[in-house]
N, C-alpha and C positions, 0 to 999 in steps of 0.2 A: 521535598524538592524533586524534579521531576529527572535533572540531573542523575541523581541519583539512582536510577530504573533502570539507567545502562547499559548495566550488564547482564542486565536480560536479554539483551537483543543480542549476547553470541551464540547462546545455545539455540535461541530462533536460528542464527543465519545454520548453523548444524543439522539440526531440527531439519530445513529447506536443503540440505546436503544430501539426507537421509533419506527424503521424500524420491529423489531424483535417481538415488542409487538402487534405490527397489523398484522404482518405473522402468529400469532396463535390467532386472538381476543377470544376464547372460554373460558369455564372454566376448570381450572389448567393449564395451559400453560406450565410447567414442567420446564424444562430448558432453555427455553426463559426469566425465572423470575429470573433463577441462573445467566444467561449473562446477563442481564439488571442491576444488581447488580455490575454486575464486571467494565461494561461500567459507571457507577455514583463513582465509586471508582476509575476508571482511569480518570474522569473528576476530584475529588477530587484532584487525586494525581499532574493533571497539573496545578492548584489553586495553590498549595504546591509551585511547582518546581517555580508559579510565582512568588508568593511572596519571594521566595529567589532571583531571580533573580532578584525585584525591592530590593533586599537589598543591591544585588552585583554592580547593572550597573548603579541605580536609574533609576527615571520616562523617560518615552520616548513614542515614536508616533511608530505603527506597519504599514507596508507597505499595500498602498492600492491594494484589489481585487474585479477587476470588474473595470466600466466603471468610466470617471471622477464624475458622479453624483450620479451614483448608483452603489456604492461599498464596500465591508467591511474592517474594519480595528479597531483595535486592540488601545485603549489608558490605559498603566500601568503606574499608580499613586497609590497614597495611598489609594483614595476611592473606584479604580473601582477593586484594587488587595484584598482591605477587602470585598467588597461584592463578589466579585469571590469566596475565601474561604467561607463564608458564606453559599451563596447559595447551593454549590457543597455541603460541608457537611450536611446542613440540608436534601437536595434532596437526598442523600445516605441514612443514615437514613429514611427518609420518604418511600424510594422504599424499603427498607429491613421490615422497619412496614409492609407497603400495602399488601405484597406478602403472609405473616400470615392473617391478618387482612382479605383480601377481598377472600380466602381461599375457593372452592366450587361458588363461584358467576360465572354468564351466561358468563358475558363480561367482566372478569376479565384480558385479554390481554390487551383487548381494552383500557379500563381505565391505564394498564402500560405504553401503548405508546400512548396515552392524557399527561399522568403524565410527560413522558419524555421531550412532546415537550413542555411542557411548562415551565420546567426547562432551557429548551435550549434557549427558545426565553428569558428567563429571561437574562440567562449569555451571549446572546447578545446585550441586552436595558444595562448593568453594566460595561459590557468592551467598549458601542458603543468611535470610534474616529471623528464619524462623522456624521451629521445630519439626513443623510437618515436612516442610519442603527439603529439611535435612534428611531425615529419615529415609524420605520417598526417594530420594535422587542416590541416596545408597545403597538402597536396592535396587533401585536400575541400573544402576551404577554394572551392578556383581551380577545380572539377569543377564544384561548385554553384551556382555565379557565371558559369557558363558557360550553363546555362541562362535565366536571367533575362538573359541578354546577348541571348538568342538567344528571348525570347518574342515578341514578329512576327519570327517567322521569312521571313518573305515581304518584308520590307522587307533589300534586296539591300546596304543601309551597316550592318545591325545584323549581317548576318551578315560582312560584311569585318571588324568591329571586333571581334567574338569568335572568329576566326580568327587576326586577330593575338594578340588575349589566349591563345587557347590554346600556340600556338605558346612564345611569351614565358614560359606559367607552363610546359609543360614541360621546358623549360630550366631554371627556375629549381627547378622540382622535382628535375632530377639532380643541377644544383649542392647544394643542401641534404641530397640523401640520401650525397653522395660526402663531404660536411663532417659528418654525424652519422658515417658507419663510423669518418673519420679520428678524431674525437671518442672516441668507443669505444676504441680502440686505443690511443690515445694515453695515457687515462686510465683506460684500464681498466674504464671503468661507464657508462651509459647515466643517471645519475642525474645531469639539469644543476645541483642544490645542488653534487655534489661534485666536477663540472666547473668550474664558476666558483671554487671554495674552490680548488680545485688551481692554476688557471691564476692567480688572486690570488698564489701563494708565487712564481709564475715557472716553474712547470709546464709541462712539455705537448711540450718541441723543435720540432724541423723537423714531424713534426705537424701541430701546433697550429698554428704559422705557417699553412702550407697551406691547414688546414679552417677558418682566419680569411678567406683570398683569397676561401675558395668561399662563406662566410657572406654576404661581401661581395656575389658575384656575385647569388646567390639573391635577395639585399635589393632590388642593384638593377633585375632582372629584375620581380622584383612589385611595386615601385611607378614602374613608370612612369616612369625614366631615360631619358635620351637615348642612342643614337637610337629608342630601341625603347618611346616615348612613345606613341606614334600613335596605339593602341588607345583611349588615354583620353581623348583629343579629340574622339572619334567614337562615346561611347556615347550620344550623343543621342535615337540611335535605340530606344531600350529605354525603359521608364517611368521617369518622372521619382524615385520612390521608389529606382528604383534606382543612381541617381548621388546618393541621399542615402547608400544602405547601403554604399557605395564605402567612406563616411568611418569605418564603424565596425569601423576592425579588416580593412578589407581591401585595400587600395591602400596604407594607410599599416603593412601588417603588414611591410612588408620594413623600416622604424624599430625598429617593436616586436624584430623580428631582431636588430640590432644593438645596441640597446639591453641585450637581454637576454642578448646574450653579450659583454659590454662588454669582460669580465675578458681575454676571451679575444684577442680585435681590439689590445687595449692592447701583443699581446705580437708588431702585425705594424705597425712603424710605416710599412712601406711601404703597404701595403692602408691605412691611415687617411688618407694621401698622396693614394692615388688615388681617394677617397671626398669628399673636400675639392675637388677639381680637377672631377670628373664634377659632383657633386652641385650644386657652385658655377655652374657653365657652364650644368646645367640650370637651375635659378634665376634666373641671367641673362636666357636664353633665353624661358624662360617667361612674366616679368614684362614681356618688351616686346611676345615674339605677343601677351599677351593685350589689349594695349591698339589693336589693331589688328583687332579681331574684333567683329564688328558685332551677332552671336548673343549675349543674357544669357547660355545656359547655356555654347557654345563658350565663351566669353570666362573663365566660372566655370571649367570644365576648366583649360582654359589656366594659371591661378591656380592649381588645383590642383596641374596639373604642377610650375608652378613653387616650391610651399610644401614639395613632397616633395621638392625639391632640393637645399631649405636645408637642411632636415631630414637629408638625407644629410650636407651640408655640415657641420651641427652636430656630427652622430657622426664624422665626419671631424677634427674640431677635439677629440674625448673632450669635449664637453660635453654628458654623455649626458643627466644630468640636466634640461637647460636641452630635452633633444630631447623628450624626454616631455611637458615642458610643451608644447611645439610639437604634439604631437599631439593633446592634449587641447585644446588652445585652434582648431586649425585645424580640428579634426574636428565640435567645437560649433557653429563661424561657417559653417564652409562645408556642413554636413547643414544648417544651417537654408536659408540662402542658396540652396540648390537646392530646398527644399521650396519657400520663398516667390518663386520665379523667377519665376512667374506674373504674382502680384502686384506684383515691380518693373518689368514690361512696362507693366502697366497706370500704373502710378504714373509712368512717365517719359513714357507717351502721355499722361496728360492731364496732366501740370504744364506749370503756365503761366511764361515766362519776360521780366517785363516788363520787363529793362534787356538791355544787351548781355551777352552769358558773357563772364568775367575771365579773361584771358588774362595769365600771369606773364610779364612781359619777362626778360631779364638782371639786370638791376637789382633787381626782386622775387626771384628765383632767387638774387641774392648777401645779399637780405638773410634770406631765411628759412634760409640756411645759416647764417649767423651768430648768428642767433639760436638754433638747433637747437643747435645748438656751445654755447651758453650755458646752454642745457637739458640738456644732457650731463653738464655740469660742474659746475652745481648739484646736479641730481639723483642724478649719478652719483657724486658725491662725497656725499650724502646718504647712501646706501645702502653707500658703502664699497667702490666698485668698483676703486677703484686697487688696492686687496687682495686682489683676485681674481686668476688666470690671468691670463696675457694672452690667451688666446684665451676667455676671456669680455670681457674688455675690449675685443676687438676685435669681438666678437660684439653689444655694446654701441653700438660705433659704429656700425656698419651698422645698426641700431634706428635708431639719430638721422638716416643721412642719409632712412630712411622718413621720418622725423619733416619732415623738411625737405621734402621733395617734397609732406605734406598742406599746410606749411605755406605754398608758393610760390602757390596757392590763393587764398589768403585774403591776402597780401600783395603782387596783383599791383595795380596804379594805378587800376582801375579796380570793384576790390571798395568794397562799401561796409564801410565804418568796422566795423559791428558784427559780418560775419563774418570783419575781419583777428581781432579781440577775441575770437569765439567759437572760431574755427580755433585759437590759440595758445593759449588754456585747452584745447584739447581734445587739443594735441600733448603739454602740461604733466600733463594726467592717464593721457595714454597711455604716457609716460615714468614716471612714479609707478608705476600700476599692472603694468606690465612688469616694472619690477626689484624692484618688492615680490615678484612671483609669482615672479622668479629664485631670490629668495632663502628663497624658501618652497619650493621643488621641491629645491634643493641640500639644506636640511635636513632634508625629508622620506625623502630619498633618499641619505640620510647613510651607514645601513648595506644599502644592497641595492646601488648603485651605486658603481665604485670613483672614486675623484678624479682631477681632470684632474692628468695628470703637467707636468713644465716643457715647455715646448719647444725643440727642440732644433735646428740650422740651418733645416734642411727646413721644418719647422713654422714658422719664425720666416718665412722666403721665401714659404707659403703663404699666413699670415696679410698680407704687407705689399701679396703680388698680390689679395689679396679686398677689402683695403681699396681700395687702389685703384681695382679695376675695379667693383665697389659703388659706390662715391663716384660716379664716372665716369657709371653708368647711372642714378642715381639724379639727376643732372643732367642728363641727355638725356631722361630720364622727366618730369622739370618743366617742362623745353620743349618736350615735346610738341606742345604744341596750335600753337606757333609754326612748326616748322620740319615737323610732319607733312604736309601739302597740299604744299607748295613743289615747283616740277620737280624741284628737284634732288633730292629726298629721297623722288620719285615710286616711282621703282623701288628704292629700300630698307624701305620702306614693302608693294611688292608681295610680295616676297620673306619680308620679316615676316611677313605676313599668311600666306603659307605655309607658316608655320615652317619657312624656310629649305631647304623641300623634302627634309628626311628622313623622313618618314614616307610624303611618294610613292615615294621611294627601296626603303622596308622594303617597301611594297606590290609595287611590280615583283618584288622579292625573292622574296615569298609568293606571288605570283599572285592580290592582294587584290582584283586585277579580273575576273577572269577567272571571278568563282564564275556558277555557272549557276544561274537562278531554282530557287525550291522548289518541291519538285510539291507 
């Protein structure tokens, strides 16, 4: 159906963004920056028209164009018509920032139609139907993104940090093209509908296992895994617009990966193993460097690193469903939270703080546990989660013990009365609204994503090690403020701060220091 072809036409109207931003690359482009705005709102707007239409006609396959092997075509489902909206709306936004933002700059066209195509090659890798066009649109993907990494070139930390991304997505680009051939052969078609419908009956053999490992690697090579994070700590250096466009569709496209060959990963319980284990560790990792980084946006990176790690962690546990939401919620919070980085500089330089900061003791720390535990259980038994997997129910707690760490806050001895009050209503609605939106993503995603299977030892052992060491850090993270300064805690603290020195490590690796100025 012809319906169907839709979503071809955003990366065209991008595509024609692109065209218009390299017709003027100078500074103030004028009305090149007014049309490039209008072309990201009429991609928006085809997003829109899709997703109604996968409400009207449901999921389907778009006709192929171009040759049998090398062609595009269109697949609307639930995942690839949420990240279509996604992307398209964040990249609206993002080109309406830019066009203020990069205001006066030499090569401020230039950078619009950078920015274009690489929105475009996104919302190709999101709709692809078929293997070439996956592939292809993922390395344009990381090619186009390489430039806006690299717009002051003359600043010697943007070009170390796109040095490392390059390196990172080459890798991750053989991984993915070595996992499409094995795909290919396995199942005989290059068409992912009838890759996933195969590997659903149990399809695919030693294959399929395999080009699951390499899916895997690929996933975790482009978003920013441990140890080979490093790159995304250090894009500081680039315009601020483009640590927004990070979140749409491209840092978190190694999710989108996994998610969208779910069928296929289900059929390697080792590779989900070691998806759970890496993803987890980064996560860990990430959420206490960031509390140790003095920089809003380092410290936002940092966050960032560690949300894509859950997010691994999630597909690692087949909660594919619950991973989607993950990226549409993290990629909304943290695009804005970089746009408005400015603004929270300023907002924490002038707030005035006329009592002493509340510092959680022990005692506050056991009791906002305890009550998270009661908000668990109320709410979680609201929604009916003891019914779920266990690896949603454990995916659950580690929610709560977040829940506990805002709430040790506001329950330390020296908060006043109305923010313990306001804190606990607010841990109360975040608990609501989480498992409302679980249970809206599992049904939404009813038929495009397959269901979490049982667990089985392994899985059962991974889930009891994540609670654990969740729990664990999520209690060293509420005492923070207590034992951060202390001697003793002086030099875990420095070490912190460096992310534990792997990313000095990758650089010696690379020769991340050694680059010589730009002529």
């Amino acid at each position: 159906m012809l319906i169907f072809d839709l979503p071809l036409l955003a990366p065209v109207a991008l595509l024609a963004g692109a065209a218009a931003g390299f017709s003027k690359p100078g500074r103030r482009p004028g009305a090149i920056l007014a049309l490039t705005e209008r072309l990201a709102l009429a991609a928006l707007t085809v997003a829109l028209v899709c997703a109604a239409t996968l409400v009207m006609s449901g999921p389907g396959n778009g006709s192929r164009i171009g040759l049998s092997g090398v062609a595009l075509s269109a697949r609307v489902d639930a995942v690839s018509i949420t990240m279509l909206v996604l992307v398209t709306f964040i990249g609206w936004i993002v080109l309406r920032y830019a066009s203020t933002y990069l205001d006066g700059e030499d090569r401020q066209g230039s950078f619009t139609g950078w920015l274009c195509l690489t929105l475009a090659a996104v919302l190709l890798l999101v709709t692809a139907g078929n293997l070439f066009q996956l592939a292809a649109s993922w390395i344009a993907t990381s090619l186009f993104l390489h430039r806006l990494l690299v717009f002051y070139r003359e600043r010697p930390g943007a070009r170390r940090a796109a040095r490392k991304k390059f390196i990172t997505a080459r890798l991750s680009d053989g991984a993915l093209i070595v996992a499409a051939v094995l795909l290919g052969t396995a199942y005989g078609t290059a068409d992912i509908g009838q890759i996933l419908s195969a590997a659903r009956d149990g399809d695919g053999g030693s294959l399929a296992v395999a080009a699951a490992g390499l899916l895997a690697v690929a996933a975790l090579l482009k978003s920013a895994q441990f140890p080979t994070h490093g790159w995304l700590t250090e894009v500081m250096e680039t315009p601020t617009p483009v640590s927004a466009l990070l979140h749409a569709g491209v840092v978190n496209a190694g999710g989108f990966l996994l998610i969208r060959f779910a069928d296929v990963l289900l059929l390697a319980p080792g590779v989900l193993a070691g998806l759970v284990a890496l993803g987890g560790f980064t996560a860990l990792l990430g959420s206490m460097v960031m509390l140790t980084q003095s920089s809003v946006k380092t410290s936002l990176a940092w966050s960032t690193v560690a949300q894509m790690g859950f997010m691994t962690f999630e597909c690692g546990l087949a909660l594919f469903p619950l991973a989607l939401l993950h990226i549409v919620a993290h990629s909304l919070y943290k695009a804005h939270a970089f746009l408005a980085s400015g603004g929270a500089v300023e907002a924490v330089t002038a707030a005035r703080r006329p009592g002493p900061v509340a510092i959680p003791g022990a005692a506050a720390v056991g009791r906002a546990f305890l009550c998270a535990l009661t908000i668990f259980a109320v709410v979680g038994l609201a929604f009916g989660l003891p019914h779920e997997s266990p690896q949603a129910f454990a995916l659950g707690a580690i929610l709560i013990f977040g829940v506990a760490y805002m709430l040790a806050q506001g329950f330390a001895d020296a908060a006043p009365r109305a923010l313990t009050w306001r804190t606990a209503a607010y841990a109360v609605a975040t608990s609501i609204g989480y498992f409302a939106l679980q249970a809206a993503a599992i049904h939404l995603t009813a038929g495009a994503l397959p269901p979490t299977p049982a667990p089985g030892p392994l899985e059962w052992a991974l889930i009891m090690l994540a609670l654990l060491t969740f729990g664990l850090v999520a209690v060293l993270q509420a005492m923070f403020p207590l034992w951060a300064y202390h001697p003793a805690a002086a030099g875990l603290r420095v070490h912190l701060a460096n992310g534990l020195y792997a990313n000095a490590a990758f650089d010696r690796l690379v020769g991340g220091w050694s680059l010589r100025p730009a002529s």
